[in-house]
Structures are given as structure tokens and as C-alpha cells.
C-alpha positions as CSV (number, residue, x, y, z in Angstrom):
1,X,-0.9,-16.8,-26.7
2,X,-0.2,-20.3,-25.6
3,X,2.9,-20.6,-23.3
4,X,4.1,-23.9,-22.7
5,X,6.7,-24.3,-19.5
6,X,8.8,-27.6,-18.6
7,X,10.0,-27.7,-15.1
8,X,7.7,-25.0,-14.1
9,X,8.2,-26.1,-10.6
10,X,11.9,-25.8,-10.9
11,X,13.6,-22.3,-9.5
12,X,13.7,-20.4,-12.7
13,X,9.9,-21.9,-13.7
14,X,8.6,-21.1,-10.6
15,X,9.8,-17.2,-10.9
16,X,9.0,-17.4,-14.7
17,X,5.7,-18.4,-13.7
18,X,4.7,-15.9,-11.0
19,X,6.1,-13.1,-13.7
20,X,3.9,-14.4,-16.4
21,X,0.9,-14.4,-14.3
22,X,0.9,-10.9,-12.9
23,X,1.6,-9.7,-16.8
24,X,-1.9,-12.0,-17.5
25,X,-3.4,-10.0,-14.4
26,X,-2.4,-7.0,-15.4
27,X,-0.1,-6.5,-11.7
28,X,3.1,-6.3,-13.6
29,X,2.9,-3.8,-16.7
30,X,6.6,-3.1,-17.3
31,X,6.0,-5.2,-20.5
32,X,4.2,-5.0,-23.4
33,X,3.0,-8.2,-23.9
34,X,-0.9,-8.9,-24.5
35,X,-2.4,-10.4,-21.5
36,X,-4.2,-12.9,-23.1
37,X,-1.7,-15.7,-22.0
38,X,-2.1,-19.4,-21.3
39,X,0.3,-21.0,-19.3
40,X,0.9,-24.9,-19.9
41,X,3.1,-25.8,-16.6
42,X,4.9,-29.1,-17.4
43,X,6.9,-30.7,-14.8
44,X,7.6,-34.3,-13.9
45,X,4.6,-35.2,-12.0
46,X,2.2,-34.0,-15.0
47,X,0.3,-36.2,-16.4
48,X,2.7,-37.3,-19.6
49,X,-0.2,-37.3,-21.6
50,X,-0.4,-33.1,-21.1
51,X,2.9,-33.1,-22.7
52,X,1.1,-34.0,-26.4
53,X,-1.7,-31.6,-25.9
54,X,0.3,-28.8,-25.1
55,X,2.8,-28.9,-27.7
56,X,-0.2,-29.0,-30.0
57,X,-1.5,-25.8,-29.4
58,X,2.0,-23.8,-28.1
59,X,2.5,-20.6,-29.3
60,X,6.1,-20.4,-27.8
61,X,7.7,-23.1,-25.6
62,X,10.2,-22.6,-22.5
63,X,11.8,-26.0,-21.9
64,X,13.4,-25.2,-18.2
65,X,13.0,-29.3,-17.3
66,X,16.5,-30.5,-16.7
67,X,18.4,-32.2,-14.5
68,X,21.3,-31.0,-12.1
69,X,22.0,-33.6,-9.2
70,X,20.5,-37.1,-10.0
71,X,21.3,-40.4,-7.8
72,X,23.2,-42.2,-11.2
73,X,25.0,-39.9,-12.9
74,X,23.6,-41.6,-16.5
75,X,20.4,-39.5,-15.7
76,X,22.0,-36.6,-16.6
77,X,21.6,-37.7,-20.2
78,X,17.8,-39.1,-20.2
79,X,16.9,-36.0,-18.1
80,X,18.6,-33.1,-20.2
81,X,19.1,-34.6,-23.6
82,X,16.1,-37.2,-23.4
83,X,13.7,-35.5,-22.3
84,X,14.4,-32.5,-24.8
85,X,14.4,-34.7,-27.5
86,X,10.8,-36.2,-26.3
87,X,9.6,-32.4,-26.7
88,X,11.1,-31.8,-30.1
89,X,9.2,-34.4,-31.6
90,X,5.9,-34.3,-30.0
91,X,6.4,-30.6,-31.1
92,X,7.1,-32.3,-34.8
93,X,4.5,-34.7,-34.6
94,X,1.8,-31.7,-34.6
95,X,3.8,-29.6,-37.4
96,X,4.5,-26.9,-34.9
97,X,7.4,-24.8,-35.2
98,X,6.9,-22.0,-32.7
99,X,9.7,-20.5,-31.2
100,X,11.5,-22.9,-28.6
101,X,14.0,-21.8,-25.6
102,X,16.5,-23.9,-24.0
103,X,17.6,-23.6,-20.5
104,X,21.3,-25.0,-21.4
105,X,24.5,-24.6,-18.6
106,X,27.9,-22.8,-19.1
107,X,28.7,-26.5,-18.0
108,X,28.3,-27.7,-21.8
109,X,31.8,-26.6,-22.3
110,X,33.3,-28.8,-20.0
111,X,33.8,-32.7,-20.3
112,X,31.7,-33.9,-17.5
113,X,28.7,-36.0,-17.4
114,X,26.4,-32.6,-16.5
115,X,27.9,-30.9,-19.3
116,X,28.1,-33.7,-22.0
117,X,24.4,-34.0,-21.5
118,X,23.6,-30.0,-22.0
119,X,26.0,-30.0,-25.1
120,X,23.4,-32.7,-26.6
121,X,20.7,-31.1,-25.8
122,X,22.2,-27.5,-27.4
123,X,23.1,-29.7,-30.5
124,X,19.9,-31.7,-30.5
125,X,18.2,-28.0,-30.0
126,X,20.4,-26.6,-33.3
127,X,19.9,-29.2,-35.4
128,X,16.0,-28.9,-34.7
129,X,16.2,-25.6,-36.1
130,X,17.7,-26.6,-39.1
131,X,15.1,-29.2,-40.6
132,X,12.5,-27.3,-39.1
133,X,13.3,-23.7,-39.6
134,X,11.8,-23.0,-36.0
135,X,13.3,-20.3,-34.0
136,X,15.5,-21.7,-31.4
137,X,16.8,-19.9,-28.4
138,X,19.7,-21.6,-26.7
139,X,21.2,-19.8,-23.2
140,X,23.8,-21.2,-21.5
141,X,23.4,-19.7,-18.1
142,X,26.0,-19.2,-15.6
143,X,24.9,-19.5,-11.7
144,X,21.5,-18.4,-10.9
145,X,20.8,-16.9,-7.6
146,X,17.9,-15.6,-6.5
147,X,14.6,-16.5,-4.3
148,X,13.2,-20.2,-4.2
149,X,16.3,-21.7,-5.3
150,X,17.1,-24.8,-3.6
151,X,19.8,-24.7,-0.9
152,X,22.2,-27.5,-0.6
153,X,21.3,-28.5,-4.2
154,X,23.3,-27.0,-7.1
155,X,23.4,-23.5,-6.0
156,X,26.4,-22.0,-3.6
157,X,24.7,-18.4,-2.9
158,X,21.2,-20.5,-2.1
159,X,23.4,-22.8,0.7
160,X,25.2,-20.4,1.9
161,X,22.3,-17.6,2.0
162,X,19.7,-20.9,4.0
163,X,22.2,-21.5,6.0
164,X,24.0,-18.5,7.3
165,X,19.8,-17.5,8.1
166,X,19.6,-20.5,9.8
167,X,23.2,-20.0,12.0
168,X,23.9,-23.2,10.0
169,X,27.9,-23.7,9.3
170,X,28.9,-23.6,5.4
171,X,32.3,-24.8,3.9
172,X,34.6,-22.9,1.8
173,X,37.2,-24.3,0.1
174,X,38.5,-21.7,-1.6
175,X,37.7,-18.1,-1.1
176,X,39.8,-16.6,-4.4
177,X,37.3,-18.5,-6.4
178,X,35.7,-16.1,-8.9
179,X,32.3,-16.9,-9.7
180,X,30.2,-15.0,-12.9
181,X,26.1,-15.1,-11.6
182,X,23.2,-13.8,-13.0
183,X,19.9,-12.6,-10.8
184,X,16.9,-15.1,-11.4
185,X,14.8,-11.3,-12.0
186,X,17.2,-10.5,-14.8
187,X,17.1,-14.1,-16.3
188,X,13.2,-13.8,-16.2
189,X,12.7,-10.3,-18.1
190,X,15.8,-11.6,-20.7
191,X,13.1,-14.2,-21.4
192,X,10.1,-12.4,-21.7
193,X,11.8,-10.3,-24.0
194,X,12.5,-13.7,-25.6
195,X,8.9,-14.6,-25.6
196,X,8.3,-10.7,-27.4
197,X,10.9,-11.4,-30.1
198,X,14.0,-9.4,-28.7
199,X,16.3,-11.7,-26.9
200,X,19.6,-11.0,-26.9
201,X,21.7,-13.1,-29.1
202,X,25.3,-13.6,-30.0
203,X,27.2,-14.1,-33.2
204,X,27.3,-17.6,-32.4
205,X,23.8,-18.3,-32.2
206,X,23.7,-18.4,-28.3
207,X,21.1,-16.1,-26.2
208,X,22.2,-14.4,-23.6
209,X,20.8,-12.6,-20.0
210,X,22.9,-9.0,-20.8
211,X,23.7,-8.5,-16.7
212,X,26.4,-10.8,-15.5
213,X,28.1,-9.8,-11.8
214,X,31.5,-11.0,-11.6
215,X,32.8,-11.5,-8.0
216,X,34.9,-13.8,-5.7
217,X,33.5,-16.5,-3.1
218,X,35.0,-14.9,0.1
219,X,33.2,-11.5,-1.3
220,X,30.1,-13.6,-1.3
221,X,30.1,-15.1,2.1
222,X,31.7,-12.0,3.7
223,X,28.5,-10.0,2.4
224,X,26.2,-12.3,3.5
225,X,27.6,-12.3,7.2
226,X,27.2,-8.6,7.1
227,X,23.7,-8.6,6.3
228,X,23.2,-11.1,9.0
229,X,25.3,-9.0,11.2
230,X,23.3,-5.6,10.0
231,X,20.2,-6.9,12.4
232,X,22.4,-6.0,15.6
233,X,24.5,-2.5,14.3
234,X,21.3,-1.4,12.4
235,X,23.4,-0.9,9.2
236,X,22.1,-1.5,6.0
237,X,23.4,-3.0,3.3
238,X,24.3,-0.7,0.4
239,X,21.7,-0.8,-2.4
240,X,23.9,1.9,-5.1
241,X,25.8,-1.5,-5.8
242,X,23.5,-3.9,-8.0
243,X,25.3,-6.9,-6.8
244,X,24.4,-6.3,-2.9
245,X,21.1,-5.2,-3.8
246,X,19.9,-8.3,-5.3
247,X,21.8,-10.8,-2.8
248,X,20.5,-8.6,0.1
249,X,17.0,-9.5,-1.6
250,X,17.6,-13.3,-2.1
251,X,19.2,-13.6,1.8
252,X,16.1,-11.9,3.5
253,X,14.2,-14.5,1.1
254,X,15.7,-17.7,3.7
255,X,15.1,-16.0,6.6
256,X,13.6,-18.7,9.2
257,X,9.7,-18.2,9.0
258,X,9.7,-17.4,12.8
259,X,12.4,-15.2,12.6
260,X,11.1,-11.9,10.4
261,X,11.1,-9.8,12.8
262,X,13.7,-9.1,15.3
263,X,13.9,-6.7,18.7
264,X,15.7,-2.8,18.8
265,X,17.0,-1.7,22.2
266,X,14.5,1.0,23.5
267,X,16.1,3.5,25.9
268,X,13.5,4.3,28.1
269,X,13.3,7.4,30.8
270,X,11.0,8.7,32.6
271,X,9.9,11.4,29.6
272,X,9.5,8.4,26.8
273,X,11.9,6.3,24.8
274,X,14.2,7.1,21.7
275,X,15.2,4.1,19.7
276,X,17.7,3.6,16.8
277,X,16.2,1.9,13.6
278,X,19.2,2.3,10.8
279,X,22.7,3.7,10.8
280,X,24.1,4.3,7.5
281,X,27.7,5.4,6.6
282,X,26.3,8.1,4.4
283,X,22.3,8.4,4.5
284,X,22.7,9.2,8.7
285,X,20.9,7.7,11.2
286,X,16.9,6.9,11.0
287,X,15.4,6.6,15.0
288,X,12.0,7.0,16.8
289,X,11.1,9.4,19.7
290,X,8.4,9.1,22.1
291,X,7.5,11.8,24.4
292,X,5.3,11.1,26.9
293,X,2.4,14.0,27.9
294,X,3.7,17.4,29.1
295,X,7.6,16.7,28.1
296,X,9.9,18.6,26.6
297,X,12.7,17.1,24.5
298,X,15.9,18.8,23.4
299,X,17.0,22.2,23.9
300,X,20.5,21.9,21.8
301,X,22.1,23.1,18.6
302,X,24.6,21.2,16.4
303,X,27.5,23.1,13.8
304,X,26.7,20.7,10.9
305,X,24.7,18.0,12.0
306,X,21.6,18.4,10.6
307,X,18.0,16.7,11.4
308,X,14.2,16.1,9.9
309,X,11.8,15.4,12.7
310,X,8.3,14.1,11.6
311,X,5.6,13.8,14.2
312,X,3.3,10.3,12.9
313,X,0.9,10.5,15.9
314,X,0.2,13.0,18.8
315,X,1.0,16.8,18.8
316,X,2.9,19.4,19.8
317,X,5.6,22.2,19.1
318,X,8.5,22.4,18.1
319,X,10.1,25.3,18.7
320,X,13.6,27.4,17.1
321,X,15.9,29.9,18.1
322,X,19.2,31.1,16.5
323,X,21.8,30.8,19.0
324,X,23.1,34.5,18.5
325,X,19.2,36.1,19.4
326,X,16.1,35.9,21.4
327,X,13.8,35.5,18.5
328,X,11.7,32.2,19.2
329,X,10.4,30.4,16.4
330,X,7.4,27.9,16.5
331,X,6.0,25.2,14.9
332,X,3.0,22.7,15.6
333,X,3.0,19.4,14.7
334,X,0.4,16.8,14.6
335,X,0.3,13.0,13.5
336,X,-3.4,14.2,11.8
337,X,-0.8,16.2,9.2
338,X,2.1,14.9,8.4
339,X,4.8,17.4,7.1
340,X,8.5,17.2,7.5
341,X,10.2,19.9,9.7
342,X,14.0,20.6,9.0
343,X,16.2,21.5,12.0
344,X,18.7,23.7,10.5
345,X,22.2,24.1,12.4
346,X,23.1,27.1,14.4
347,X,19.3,26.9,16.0
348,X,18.6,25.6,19.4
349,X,15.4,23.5,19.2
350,X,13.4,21.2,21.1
351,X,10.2,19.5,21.2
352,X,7.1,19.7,23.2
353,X,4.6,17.3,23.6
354,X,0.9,19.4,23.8
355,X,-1.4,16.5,23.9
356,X,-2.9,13.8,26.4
357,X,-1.2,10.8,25.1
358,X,2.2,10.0,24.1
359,X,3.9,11.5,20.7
360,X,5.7,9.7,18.1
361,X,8.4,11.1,16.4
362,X,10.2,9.6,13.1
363,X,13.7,11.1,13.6
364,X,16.5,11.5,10.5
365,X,19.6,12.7,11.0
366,X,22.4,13.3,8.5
367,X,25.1,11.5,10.5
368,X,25.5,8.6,12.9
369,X,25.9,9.5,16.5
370,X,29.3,9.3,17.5
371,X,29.9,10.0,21.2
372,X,33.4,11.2,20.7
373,X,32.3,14.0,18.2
374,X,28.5,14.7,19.3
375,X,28.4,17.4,18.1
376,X,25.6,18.8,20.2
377,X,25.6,21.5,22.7
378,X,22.8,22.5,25.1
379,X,21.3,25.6,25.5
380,X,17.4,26.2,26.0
381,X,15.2,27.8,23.6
């Protein structure tokens, strides 16, 4: 199959692209497309003379080639309208009526020069379909967020996500201002589907990407902070909400090269270090432990706090007893087997480390800590 793509280096080409070609790889088999693909990648600094070739031999065309913020504002019509009406007739010149898609705006309902110029080009696209009897798929996408968008461009979650990475300021004018998006992954599978003959379409002829998120500008920026803020309280974000989930993705995606990483406060004795990693409001608390050689950590019992400790290198014991008899329980742990032990509540515990070099232990527990309401009372094994 012969895929042609204009403005393949633009932010939905780009992600269409890399989609396409783990699907010809085989990486990507969530759908069931034949891998025997060829991708035609048309942008503005191909050779114009590609632009005959491929439409030749296309099996399905993607015209994503548009554009959004040009120097004179009568580009909008040569780059939107023109330029699709160059593709429809090469793609008539060679009697080829495959199925073509149009990347078209929610814009081409309003009476600006942006949207003017995407209403032609739906018309132009319509009109096509009708002498031709090609399939035509016309989308009129709301705001698409997502990685390798442009910031400071035509995208507000791209500007704000760069910048607030980059401890950059961003302007809001209004923070009430509701905003419908859809997330460049869920654009990118609606047109696959497209490409395997099941896009979603409307009774008035327009496609459509079926997940829209609905939410205000001041909800935006304020979740955005937070994730930026969730580096120093170790919180993380929360991924049950599909909105947060994906913006959390696109953020980390304008992090500052040199800045993927980023320190946790070690607390350090004289029998190891125990470090914090995550606190979550309602997954608990995620830390590491290191014992060093000979120590013993622990010897407490909580009334509903509960904990998994699991031992990634070194060895050693952990041992149980229920605070109301003597009987001492044991188990051994080593990082050469790795296997989860529980620390059920009403047991005293604590943990010994048995070798000649330091032990790691991956610590869960089910709540944060909360020094006003420890819950955790010593008593040796």
C-alpha cells in the first residue's frame, strides 16, 4: 500500500509518520493493517517534482500540508486552499481516485482569514468527491496537543507546557476560557482507522477523532504547575483521569534536555540511607532503604498502615512477631530472588542486613507518612 503524506514534517505528520513506520516494522501491532506500506513524505522542501510521482502511484493520501501562522496573512489562502487544490489535480491528472483525507480546522466556521481559507479547501475537498466519486475524508480538528508540537506557534498547551519546563513566564488572559482538545495519539489511531476504511464520520459528511476533552484554561495551566511542582513533593500526577494522563505525557515531552533527571533528598545515618521516591494521595508512598552491613532496621508495628518490602540487591532477614506473643517469624531475602514480602499490621518487624555489602530495599507503603499520625510504635522483635 502506497501512503502518500503532505506536511509530514508538520506535528501531526511527524507522529503519523513514526506510527506508520513501527506498523511497517512490525513494533506497533495494535492494528491490523498489512505491513507492506510505503510512505511518500511530502513537505515543503520536497522536491515539487515528488509531488507528481506520488500521486501517481497513492493508494490513500493524507494531505496534513497547511498553513497556521504565515508573515502575510493572504498565505493562508495559497497555503491551505492552493496547495490542496495543486494535489487534487495532479491526483486527476493520473485518474487516481483513492481515498483522500483533509486536515481541515474547527476555524472554518469562523470569518477569519485562517478559517476562510480551510472552508475552501473543505469545499474544494467536497466538490472533488463529487466529479470524481473518490472517497473524501474531511476532519475539522479542534486543538491538538501532544509531543513535537511547536511552542509559541499555534498551540497554547505546547507554549505553555515549553515554557513552564523551561521556568519561562506564559500569559493568560483569561482563565474561564474553555478549550475542546484532542491528543495527537488519538488523532493518529482515528486516522489509521481512516486509512483501514473505519473512520468515524458524521451525518454531515465530516470525520471525526471520537475523544474530545473539554476543560478550562486556568485548569490547564494550574495542572501543568503541578506537575512541575510534583519533582519537589514527589507526588504524581493522577493517571485514572485521561485528560492528566496525556498532558502529563506531552509536558515531560519539553523537559530541557539537561534537565531529565532531577536530585531526592537522601537521609543518611550511620546504618544507611532511606529516601522518598513518590507520595500519592491514595497508592501510599514508594521509598528506598539501604542498610549498610551488620544493621538492623525497624523493630515497630503499625494498626493499619501496611507495607511491601522488596530486597533488589544484598540479603538478609526479615523477621515477624505478633505483638500479643513470642513466636518469631523469619524470612530471607536476597536481591538474587526477588519476591515481595507483605508486613501485615499488628506484627512487629524489622530488617537485618546478613551480607558484606550494603542492602537495597524497594519500600511500598499504603499511606504517606504523616508525622502527626505515624502511626508506628516501637517494640523489638
Amino acid at each position: 500500500m502506497n501512503i502518500l503524506i503532505t506536511g509530514a514534517k508538520g506535528f501531526v505528520g511527524k507522529n503519523l509518520v513514526a506510527w506508520l513506520n513501527n506498523i511497517k516494522e512490525g513494533r506497533d501491532k495494535t492494528f491490523s493493517l498489512n505491513t507492506d506500506l510505503n510512505i511518500f513524505e511530502y513537505d515543503i522542501d520536497t522536491d515539487p517534482t515528488l509531488l507528481d510521482e506520488y500521486c501517481c502511484s497513492a493508494d490513500f493520501v493524507f494531505n496534513l500540508a497547511g498553513v497556521n501562522r504565515p508573515k502575510d496573512q493572504g498565505e493562508f489562502m495559497s497555503g491551505n486552499f492552493g496547495f490542496a487544490s495543486t494535489l487534487l489535480d495532479t491526483l486527476k491528472k493520473h485518474g487516481n481516485s483513492c481515498p483522500v483525507m483533509l486536515s481541515s480546522s474547527t476555524q472554518a466556521a469562523l470569518d477569519n482569514p485562517y478559517g476562510q481559507s480551510k472552508k475552501a479547501g473543505e469545499d474544494l475537498f467536497f466538490e472533488y468527491a463529487k466529479t470524481t466519486g473518490a472517497e473524501v475524508l474531511v476532519y475539522r480538528f479542534p486543538n491538538v496537543f501532544g509531543k513535537w508540537c511547536k511552542p509559541n506557534y499555534n498551540s497554547a498547551v505546547a507554549t505553555f507546557c515549553h515554557n513552564i519546563a523551561h521556568d519561562l513566564p506564559i500569559t493568560v488572559n483569561d482563565r474561564s476560557v474553555v478549550m475542546n482538545l484532542v491528543y495527537i495519539d488519538d488523532v493518529v489511531t482515528e486516522l489509521i482507522n481512516a486509512l483501514a476504511g473505519k473512520a468515524n464520520k458524521r451525518e454531515d459528511n465530516f470525520c471525526y477523532v471520537p475523544v474530545v476533552h473539554t476543560i478550562t484554561l486556568g485548569e490547564i495551566v494550574d495542572l501543568i504547575y503541578s506537575f512541575k511542582a510534583s519533582r519537589d513533593d514527589h507526588s504524581v500526577p493522577n493517571m485514572a483521569d485521561a485528560f492528566t494522563k496525556k498532558l502529563y505525557a506531552t509536558y515531560l515531552s519539553y523537559l530541557p534536555t539537561d534537565k531529565f533527571s532531577y536530585p531526592l533528598k537522601m537521609n543518611i545515618d550511620e546504618r544507611g540511607s532511606f529516601t522518598e521516591i513518590i507520595r500519592t494521595p491514595e497508592r501510599g508512598q514508594f521509598s528506598v532503604n539501604i542498610s549498610k552491613p551488620g544493621i538492623t532496621k525497624g523493630n515497630h508495628w503499625h494498626n493499619t498502615k501496611n507495607e511491601k518490602f522488596l530486597v533488589v540487591s544484598g540479603r538478609g532477614v526479615i523477621k515477624f512477631r505478633r505483638v500479643d506473643n513470642d513466636e518469631v517469624i523469619e524470612y530471607y531475602v536476597s536481591g538474587d530472588k526477588l519476591e515481595v514480602v507483605d508486613i501485615p499490621t499488628g506484627y512487629t518487624h524489622n530488617i537485618e542486613n546478613l551480607g558484606e555489602s550494603d542492602m537495597v530495599t524497594f519500600m511500598w507503603a499504603n499511606e504517606c507518612f504523616d508525622p502527626n499520625k505515624p502511626d508506628t510504635f516501637f517494640e523489638k522483635v
